[in-house]
CHARMM internal coordinates of N, CA and C (Angstrom, degrees):
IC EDIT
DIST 1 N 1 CA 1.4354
DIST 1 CA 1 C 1.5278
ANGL 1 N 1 CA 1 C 108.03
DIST 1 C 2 N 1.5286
ANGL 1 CA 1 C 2 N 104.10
DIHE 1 N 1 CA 1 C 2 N 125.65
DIST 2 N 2 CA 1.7639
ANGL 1 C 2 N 2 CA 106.25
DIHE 1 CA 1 C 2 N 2 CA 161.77
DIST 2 CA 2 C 1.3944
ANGL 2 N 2 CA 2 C 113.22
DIHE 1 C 2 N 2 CA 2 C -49.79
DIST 2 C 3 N 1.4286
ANGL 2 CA 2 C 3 N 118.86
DIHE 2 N 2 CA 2 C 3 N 151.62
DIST 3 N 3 CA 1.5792
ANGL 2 C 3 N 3 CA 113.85
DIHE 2 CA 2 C 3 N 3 CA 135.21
DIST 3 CA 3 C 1.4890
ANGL 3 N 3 CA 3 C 106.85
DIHE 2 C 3 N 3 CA 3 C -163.79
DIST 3 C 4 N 1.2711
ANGL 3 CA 3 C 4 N 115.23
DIHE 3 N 3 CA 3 C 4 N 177.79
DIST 4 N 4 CA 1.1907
ANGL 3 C 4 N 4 CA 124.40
DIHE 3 CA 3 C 4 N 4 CA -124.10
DIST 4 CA 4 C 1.7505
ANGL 4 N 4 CA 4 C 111.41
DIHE 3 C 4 N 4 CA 4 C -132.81
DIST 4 C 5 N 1.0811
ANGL 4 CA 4 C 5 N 127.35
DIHE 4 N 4 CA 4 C 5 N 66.10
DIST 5 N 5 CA 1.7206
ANGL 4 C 5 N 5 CA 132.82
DIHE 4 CA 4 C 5 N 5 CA -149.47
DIST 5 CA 5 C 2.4831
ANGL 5 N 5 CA 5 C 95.25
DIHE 4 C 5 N 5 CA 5 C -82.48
DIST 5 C 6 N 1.3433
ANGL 5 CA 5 C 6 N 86.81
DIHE 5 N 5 CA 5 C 6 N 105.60
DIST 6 N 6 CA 1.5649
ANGL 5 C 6 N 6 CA 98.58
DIHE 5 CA 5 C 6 N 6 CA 155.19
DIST 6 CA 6 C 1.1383
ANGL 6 N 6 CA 6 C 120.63
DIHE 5 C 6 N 6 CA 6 C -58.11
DIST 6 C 7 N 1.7388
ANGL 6 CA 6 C 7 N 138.43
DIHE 6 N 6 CA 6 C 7 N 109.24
DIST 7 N 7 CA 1.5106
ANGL 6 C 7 N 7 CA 120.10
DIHE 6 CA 6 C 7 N 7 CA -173.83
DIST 7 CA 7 C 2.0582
ANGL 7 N 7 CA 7 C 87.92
DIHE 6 C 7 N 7 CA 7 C -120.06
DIST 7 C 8 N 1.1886
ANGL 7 CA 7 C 8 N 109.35
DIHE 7 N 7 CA 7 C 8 N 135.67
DIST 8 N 8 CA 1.5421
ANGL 7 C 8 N 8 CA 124.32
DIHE 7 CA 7 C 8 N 8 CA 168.41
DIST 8 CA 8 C 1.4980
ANGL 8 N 8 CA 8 C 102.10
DIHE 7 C 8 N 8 CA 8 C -120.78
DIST 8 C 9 N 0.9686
ANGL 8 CA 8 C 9 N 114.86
DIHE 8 N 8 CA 8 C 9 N 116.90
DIST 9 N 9 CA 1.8020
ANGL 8 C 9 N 9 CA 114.79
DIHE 8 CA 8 C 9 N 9 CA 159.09
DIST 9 CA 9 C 2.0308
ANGL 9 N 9 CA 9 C 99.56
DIHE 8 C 9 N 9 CA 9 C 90.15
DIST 9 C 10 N 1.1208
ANGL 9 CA 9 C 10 N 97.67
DIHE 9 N 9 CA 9 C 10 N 6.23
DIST 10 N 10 CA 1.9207
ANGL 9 C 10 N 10 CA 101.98
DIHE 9 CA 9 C 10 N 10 CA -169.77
DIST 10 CA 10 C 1.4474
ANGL 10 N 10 CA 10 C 95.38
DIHE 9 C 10 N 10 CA 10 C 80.62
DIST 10 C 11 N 1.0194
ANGL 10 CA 10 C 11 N 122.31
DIHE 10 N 10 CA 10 C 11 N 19.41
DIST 11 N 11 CA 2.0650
ANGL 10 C 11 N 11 CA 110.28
DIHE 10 CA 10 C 11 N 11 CA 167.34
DIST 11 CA 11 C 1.8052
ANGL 11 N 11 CA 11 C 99.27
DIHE 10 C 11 N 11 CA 11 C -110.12
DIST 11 C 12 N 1.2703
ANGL 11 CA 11 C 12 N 103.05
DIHE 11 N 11 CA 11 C 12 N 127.46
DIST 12 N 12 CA 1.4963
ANGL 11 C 12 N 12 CA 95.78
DIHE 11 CA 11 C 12 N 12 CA 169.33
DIST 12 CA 12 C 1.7081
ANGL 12 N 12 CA 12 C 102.02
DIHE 11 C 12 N 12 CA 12 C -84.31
DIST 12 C 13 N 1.1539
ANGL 12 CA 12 C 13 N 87.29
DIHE 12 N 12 CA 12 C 13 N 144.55
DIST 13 N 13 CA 2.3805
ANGL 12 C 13 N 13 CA 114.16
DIHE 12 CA 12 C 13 N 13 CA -174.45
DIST 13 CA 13 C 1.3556
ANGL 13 N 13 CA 13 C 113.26
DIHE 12 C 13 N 13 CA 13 C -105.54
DIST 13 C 14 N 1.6715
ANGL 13 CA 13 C 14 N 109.46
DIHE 13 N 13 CA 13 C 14 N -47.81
DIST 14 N 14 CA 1.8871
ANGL 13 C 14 N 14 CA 91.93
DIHE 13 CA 13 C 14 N 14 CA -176.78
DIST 14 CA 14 C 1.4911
ANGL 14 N 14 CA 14 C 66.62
DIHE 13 C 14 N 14 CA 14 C -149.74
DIST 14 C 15 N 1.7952
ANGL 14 CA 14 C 15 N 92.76
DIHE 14 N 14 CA 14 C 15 N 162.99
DIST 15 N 15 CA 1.5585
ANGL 14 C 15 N 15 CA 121.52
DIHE 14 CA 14 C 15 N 15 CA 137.70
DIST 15 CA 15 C 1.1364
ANGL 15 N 15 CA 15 C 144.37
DIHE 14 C 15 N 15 CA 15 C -103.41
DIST 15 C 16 N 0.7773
ANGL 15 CA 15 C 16 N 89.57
DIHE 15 N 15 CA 15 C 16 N 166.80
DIST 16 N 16 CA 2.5295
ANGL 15 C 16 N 16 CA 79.66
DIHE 15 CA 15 C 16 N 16 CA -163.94
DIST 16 CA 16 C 1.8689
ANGL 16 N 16 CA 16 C 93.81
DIHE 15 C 16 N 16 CA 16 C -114.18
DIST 16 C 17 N 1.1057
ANGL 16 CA 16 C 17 N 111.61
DIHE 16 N 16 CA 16 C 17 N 118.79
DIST 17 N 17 CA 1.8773
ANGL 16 C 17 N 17 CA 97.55
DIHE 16 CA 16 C 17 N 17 CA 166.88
DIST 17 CA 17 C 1.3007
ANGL 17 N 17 CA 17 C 75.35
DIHE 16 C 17 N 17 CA 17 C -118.88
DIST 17 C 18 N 1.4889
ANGL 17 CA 17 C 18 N 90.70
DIHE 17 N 17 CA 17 C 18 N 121.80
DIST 18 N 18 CA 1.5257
ANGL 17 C 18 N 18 CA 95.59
DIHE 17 CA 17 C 18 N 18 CA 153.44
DIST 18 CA 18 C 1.6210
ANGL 18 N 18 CA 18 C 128.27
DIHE 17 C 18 N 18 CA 18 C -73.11
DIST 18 C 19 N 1.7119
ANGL 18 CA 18 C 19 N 115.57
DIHE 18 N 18 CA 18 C 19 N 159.39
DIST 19 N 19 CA 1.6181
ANGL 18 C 19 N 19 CA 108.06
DIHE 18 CA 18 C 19 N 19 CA -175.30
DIST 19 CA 19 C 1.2478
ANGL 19 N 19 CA 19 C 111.02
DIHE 18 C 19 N 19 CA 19 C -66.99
DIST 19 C 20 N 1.3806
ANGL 19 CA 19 C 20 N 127.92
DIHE 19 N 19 CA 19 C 20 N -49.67
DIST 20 N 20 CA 1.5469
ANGL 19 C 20 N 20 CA 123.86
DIHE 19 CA 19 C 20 N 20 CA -163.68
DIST 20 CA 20 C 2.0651
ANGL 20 N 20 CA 20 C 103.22
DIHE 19 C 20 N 20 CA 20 C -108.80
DIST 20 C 21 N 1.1184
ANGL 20 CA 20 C 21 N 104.83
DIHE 20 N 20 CA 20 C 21 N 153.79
DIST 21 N 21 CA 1.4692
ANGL 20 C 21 N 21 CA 104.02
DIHE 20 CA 20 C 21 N 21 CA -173.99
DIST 21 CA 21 C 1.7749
ANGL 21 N 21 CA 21 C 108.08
DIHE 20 C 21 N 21 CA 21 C -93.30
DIST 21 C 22 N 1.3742
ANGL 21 CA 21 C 22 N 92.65
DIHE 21 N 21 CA 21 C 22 N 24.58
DIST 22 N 22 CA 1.8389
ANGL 21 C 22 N 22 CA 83.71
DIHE 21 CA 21 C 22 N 22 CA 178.73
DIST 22 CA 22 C 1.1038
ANGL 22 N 22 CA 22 C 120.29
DIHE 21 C 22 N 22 CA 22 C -105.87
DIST 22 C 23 N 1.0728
ANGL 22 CA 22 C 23 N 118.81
DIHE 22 N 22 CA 22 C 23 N 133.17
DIST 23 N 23 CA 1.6996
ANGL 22 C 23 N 23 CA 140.05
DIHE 22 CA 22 C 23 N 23 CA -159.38
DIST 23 CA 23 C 2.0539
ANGL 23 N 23 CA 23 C 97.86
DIHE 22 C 23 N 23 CA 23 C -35.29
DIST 23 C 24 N 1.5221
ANGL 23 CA 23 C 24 N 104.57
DIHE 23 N 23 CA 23 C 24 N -68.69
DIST 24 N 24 CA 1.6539
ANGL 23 C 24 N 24 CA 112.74
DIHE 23 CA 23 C 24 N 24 CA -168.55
DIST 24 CA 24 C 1.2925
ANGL 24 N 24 CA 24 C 92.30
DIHE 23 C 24 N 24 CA 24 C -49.94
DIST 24 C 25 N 1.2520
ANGL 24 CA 24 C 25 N 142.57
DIHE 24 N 24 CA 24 C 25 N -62.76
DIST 25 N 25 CA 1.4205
ANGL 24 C 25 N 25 CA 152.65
DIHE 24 CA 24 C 25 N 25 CA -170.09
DIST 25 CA 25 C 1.6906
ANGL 25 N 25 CA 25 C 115.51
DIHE 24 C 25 N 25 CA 25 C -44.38
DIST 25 C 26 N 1.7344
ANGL 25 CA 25 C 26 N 108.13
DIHE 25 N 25 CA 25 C 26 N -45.61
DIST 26 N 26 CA 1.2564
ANGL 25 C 26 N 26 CA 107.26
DIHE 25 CA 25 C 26 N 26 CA -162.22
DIST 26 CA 26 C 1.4137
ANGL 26 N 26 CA 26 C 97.28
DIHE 25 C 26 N 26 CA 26 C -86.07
DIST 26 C 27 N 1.7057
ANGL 26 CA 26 C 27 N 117.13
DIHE 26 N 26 CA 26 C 27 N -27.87
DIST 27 N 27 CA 1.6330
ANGL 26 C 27 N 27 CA 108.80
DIHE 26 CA 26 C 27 N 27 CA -172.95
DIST 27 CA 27 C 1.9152
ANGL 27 N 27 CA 27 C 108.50
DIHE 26 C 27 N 27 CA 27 C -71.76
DIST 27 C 28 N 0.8427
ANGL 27 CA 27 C 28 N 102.85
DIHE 27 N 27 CA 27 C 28 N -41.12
DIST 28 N 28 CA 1.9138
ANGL 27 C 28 N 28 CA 116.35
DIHE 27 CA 27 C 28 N 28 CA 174.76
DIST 28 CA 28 C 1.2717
ANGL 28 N 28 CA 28 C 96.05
DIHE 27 C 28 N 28 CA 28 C -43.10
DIST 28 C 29 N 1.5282
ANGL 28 CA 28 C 29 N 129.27
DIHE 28 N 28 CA 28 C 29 N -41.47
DIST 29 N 29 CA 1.3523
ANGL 28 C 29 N 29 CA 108.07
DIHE 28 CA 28 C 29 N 29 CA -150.23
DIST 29 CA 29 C 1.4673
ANGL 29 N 29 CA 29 C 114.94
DIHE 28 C 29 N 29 CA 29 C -105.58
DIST 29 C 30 N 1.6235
ANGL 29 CA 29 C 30 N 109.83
DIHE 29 N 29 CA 29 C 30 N -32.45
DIST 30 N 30 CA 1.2157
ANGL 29 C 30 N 30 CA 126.18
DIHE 29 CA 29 C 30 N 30 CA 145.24
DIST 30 CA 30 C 1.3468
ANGL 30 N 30 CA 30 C 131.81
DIHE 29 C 30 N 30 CA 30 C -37.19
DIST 30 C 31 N 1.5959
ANGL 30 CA 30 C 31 N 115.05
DIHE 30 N 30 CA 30 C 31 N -55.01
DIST 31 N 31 CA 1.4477
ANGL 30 C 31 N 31 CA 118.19
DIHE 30 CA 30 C 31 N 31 CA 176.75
DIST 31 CA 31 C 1.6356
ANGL 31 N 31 CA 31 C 109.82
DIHE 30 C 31 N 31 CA 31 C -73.02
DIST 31 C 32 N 1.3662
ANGL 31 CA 31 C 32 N 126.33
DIHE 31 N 31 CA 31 C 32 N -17.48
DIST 32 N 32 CA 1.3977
ANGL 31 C 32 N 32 CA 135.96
DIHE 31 CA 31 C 32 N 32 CA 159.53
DIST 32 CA 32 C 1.4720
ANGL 32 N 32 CA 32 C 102.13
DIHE 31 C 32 N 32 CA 32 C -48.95
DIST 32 C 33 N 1.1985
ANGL 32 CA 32 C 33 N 122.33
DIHE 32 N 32 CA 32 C 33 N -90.79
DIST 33 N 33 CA 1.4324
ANGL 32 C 33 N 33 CA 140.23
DIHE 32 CA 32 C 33 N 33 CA 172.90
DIST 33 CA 33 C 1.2554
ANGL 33 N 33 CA 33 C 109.25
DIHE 32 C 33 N 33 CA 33 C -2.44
DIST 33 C 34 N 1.4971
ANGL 33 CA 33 C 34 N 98.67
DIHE 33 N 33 CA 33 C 34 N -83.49
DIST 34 N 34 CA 1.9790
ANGL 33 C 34 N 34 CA 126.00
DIHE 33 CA 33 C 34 N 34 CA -175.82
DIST 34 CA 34 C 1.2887
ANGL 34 N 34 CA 34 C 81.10
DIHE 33 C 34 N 34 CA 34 C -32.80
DIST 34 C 35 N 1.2446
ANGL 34 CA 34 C 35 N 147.57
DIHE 34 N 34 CA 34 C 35 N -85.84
DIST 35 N 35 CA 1.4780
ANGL 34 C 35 N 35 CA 146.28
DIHE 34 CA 34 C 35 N 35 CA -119.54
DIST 35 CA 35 C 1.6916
ANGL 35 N 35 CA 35 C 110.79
DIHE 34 C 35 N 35 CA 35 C -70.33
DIST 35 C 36 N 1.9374
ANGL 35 CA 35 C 36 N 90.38
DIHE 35 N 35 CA 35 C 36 N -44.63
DIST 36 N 36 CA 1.6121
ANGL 35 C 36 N 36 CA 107.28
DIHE 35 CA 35 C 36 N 36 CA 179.41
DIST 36 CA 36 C 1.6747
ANGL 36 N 36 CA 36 C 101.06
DIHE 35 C 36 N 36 CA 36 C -53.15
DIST 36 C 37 N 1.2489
ANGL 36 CA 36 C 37 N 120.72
DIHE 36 N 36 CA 36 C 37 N -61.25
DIST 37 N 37 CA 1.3225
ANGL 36 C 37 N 37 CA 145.30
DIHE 36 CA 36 C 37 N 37 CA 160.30
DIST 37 CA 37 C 1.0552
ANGL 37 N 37 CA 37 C 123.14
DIHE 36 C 37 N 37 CA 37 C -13.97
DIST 37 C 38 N 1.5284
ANGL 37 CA 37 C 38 N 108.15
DIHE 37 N 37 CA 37 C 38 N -42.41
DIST 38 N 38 CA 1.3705
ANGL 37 C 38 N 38 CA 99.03
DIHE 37 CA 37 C 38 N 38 CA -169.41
DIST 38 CA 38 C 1.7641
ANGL 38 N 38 CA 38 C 108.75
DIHE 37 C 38 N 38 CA 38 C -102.93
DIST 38 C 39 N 1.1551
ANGL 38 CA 38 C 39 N 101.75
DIHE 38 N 38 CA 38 C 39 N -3.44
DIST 39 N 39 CA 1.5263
ANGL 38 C 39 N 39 CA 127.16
DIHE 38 CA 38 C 39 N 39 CA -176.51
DIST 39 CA 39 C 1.8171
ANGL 39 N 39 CA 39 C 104.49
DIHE 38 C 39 N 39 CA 39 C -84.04
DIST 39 C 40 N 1.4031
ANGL 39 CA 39 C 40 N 101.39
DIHE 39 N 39 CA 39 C 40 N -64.18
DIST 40 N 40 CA 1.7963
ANGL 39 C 40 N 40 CA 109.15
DIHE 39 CA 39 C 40 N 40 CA 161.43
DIST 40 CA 40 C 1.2136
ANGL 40 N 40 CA 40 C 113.27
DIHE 39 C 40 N 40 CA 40 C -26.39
DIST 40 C 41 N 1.3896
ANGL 40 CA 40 C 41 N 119.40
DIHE 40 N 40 CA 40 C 41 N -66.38
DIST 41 N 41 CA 1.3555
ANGL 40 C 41 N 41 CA 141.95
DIHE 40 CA 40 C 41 N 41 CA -168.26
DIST 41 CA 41 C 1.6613
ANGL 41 N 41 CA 41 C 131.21
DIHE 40 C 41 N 41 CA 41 C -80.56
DIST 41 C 42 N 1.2283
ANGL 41 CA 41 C 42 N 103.61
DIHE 41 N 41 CA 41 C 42 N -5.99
DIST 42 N 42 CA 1.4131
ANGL 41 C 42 N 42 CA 131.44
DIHE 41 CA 41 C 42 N 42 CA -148.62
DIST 42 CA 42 C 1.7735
ANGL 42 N 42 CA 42 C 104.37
DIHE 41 C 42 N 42 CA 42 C -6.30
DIST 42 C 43 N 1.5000
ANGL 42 CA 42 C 43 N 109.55
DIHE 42 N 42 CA 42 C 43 N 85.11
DIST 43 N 43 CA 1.2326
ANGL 42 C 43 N 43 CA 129.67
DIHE 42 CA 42 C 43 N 43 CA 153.67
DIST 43 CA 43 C 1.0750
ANGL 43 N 43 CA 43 C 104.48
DIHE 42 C 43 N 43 CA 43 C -147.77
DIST 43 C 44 N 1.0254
ANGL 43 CA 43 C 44 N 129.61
DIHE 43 N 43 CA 43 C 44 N 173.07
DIST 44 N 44 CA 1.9147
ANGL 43 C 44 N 44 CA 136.86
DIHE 43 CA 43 C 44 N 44 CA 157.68
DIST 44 CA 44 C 1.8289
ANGL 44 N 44 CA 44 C 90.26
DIHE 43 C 44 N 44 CA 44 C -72.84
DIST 44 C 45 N 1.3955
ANGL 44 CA 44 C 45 N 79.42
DIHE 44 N 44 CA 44 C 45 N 139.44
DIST 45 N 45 CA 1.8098
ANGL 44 C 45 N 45 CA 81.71
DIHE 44 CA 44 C 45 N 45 CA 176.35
DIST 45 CA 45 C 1.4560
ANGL 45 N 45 CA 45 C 101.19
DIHE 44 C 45 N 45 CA 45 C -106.93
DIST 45 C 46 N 1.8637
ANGL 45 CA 45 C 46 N 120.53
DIHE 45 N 45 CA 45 C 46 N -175.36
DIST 46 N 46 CA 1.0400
ANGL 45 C 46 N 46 CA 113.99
DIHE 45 CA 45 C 46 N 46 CA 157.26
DIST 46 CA 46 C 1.6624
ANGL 46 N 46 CA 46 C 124.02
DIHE 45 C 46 N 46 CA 46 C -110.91
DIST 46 C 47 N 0.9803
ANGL 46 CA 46 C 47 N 132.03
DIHE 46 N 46 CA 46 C 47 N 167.46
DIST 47 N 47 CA 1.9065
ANGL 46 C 47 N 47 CA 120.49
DIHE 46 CA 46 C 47 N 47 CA 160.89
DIST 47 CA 47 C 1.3463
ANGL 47 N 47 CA 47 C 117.75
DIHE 46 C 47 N 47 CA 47 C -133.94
DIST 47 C 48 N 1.1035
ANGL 47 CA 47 C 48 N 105.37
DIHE 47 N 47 CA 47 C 48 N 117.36
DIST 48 N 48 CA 1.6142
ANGL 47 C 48 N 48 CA 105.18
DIHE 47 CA 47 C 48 N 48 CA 176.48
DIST 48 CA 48 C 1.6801
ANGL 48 N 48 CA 48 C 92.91
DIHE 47 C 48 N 48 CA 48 C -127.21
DIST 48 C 49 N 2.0395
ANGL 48 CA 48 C 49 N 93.46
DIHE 48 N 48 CA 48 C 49 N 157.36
DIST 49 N 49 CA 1.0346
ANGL 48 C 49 N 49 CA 106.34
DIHE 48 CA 48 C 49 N 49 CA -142.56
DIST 49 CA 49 C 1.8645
ANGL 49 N 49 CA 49 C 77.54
DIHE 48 C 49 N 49 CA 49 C -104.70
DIST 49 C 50 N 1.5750
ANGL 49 CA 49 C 50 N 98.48
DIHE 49 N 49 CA 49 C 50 N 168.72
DIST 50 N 50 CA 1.6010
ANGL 49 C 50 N 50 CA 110.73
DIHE 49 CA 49 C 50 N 50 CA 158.09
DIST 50 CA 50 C 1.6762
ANGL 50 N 50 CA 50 C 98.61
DIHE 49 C 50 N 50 CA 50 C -146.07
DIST 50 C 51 N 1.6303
ANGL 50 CA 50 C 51 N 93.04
DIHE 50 N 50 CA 50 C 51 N -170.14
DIST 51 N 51 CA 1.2431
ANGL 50 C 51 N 51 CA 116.46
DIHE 50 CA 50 C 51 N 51 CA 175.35
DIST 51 CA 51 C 1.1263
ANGL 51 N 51 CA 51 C 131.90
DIHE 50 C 51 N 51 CA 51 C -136.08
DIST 51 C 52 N 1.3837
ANGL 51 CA 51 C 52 N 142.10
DIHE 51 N 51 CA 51 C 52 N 129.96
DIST 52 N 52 CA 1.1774
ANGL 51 C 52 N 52 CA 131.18
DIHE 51 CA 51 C 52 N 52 CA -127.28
DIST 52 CA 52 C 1.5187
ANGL 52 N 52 CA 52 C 89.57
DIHE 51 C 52 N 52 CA 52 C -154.23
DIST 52 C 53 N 1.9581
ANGL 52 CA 52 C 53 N 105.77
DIHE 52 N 52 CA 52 C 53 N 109.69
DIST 53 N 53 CA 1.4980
ANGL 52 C 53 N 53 CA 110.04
DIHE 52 CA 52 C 53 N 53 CA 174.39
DIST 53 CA 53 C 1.2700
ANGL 53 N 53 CA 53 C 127.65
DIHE 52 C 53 N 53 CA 53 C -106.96
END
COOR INIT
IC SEED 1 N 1 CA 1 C
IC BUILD
């Protein structure tokens, strides 16, 4: 499973798992997020992805 670590300041804040594992699906929902995110937070945040077995 993807998921998706919010880092502000180099501290990661939330994770995003997205619902469905499909690529069109996971970027829509992520780049949704980031935006909410970055508005919450008022910085530009970052997202880096992992993997989780």
């Amino acid at each position: 499973m993807i998921v998706f670590d919010v880092i502000v300041h180099g501290e990661v804040k939330e994770t995003i798992r997205p619902i469905s594992q499909r690529l069109h699906a996971m970027l829509a929902r992520v780049t949704e997020e980031a935006r909410r995110l970055s508005l919450l937070y008022g910085t530009p945040v970052q997202v880096n992805r992992r993997i989780i077995y």
